[in-house]
N, C-alpha and C positions, 0 to 999 in steps of 0.2 A: 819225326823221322830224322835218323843221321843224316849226313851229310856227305859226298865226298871228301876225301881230302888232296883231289887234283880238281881242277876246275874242269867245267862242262865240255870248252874245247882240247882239253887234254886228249889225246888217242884213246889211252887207257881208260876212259870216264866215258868218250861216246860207245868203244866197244863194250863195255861190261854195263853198260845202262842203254844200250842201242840207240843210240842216239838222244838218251834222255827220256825214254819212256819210263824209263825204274825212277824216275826224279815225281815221278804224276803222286800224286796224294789220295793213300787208302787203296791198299792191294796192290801194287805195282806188279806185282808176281802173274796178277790175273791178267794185269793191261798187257806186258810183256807174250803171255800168252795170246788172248786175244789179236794184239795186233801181230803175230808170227801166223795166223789162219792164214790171210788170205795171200800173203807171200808161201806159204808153205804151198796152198792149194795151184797158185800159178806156177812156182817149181814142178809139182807134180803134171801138171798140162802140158808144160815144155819138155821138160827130162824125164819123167819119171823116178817112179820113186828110187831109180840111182842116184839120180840127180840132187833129188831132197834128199837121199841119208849122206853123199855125199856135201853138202851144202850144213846139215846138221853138224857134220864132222868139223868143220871150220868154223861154223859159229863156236861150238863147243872146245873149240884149244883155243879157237883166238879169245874167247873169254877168260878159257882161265889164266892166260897171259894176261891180261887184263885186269884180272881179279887179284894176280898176284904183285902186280904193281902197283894197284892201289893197296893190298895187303900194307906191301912194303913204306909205303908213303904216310900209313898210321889209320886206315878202315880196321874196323868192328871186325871180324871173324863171320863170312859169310852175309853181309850185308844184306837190307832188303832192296837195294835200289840197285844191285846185280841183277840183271835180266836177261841175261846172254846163257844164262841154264836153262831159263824159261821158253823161249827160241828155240834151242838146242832142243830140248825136250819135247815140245809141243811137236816140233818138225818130223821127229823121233814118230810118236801119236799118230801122225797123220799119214806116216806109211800106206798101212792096205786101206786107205778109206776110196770113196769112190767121189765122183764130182757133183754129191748131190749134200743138199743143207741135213739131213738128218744124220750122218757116218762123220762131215765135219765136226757137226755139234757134239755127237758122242765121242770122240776121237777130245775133244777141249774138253768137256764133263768127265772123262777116264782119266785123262792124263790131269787136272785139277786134281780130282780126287785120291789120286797117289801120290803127288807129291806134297798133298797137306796132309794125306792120314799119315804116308809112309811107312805100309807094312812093312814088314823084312823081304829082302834084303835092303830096300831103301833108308830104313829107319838107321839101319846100321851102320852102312855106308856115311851117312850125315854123319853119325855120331862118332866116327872112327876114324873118317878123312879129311886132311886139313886143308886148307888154301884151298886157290883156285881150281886145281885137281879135284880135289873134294866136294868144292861148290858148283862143280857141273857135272861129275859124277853124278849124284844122289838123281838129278832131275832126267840123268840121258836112263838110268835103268827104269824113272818112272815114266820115261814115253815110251821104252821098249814092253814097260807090263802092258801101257794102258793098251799098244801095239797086237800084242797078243791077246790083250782081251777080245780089241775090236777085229783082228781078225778070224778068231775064231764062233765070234758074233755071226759076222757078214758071211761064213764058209760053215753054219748050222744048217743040215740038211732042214727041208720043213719050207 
């Protein structure tokens, strides 16, 4: 796995690797997810999902400011050790879910599951949008699907 090319207490290095989770070895992408559940799920308890889409929103620009300066500093082209899309995304995900472990879990299984298959419009967006803009794009439209799936899951008459 690359490496950054600012060091760990760089800003730009703790914000687009959150502190160093996108540095963990084998999936980073998952871990970054993973560990955004249970900050997302306490956001949703205090604020509401205002609060968390608002909170996605700032993960999500402050990354790719983040992303774009380690761009500039000589990073790969969407790195794996960026996790601040994964966050953004996942937080994205966890919108309509409710405070129970099976809507979290499917909210992390949906939102995994699109931004690895990456139907369209996600696949596209990867493949069309560059820098930091692009490497948090691709993952905020895949918590908005996984978003939509699960809410229209949890709001199925039956």
């Amino acid at each position: 796995m690359a490496r950054p090319p600012l060091p760990l207490h760089h800003p730009a290095t703790l914000v687009a690797t959150c502190g160093g989770i996108g540095l963990l070895p084998r999936a980073p992408g998952t871990w970054g997810s993973l560990a955004a559940l249970p900050v997302g799920v306490a956001l949703l308890l205090v604020g509401g999902p205002v609060a968390l889409a608002a909170a996605a929103l700032v993960v999500l620009v402050a990354g790719a400011v983040a992303t774009d300066r380690l761009l500039a500093a000589g990073a790969d082209e969407d790195p794996s050790y960026v996790v601040a899309d994964e966050v953004g995304g996942q937080w994205l995900a966890l919108l309509p879910a409710t405070f129970d472990l099976a809507t979290c879990t499917a909210a992390f299984l949906l939102f995994r599951a699109f931004d690895i298959a990456k139907p369209w419009p996600i696949g596209w967006i990867d493949r069309r949008c560059g820098g930091g803009t692009g490497a948090m794009l691709d993952d905020a439209v895949a918590g908005l699907a996984a978003a939509l799936v699960l809410f229209g899951v949890l709001r199925w008459p039956g």
